[in-house]
Steps between C-alpha positions, in 0.01 A plus 500: 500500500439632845646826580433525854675116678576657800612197652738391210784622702396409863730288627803670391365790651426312808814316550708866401329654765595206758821511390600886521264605813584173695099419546373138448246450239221408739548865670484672161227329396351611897589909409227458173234363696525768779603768254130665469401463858485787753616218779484126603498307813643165536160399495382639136848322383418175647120515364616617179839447367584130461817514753638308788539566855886515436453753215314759775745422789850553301400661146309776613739601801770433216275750267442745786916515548611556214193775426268356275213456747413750785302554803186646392321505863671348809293202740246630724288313793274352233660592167733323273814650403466636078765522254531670264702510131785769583605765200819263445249200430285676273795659295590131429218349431431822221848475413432069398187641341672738261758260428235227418307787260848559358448868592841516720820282446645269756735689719 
């Protein structure tokens, strides 16, 4: 028996978290792949995350809105705008964590 199946549970986590903090799957599943960087340009997601143009022109404004993502470092003459995870985002994504490691309870 395995102790530690971590993923057991992941789509009821998932879909409880889309259902009681009115994100889409796709931008949950976004917040863990940005969750350990220091910030991200639309570039780095494009290159790296398997996303569509729609995703970076409505989910991430959408993400950005309602808190999750934040301005890290506005545009500049030849610099990129970065994002960053805000302290909301990262309180989630440790919160889905916790629930998955059964060390906190759904809430």
């Amino acid at each position: 028996m395995q102790e530690n199946n971590y993923l057991k549970y992941y789509r009821d986590t998932l879909f409880f978290f889309r259902d009681n903090y009115s994100l889409k799957v796709s931008d949950i599943e976004f917040l863990f792949f940005v969750y350990d960087l220091k910030y991200f340009t639309n570039t780095d997601v494009k290159n790296n995350y398997k996303c569509s143009l729609t995703f970076l022109t409505r989910n991430m404004p959408d993400l950005m809105q309602k808190g999750y993502l934040a301005i890290y470092q506005e545009r500049a003459r030849y610099r990129a705008r970065k994002y960053m995870i805000s302290q909301r985002g990262k309180l989630l994504v440790t919160k889905f964590y916790g629930i998955l490691e059964q060390k906190e309870p759904k809430i």
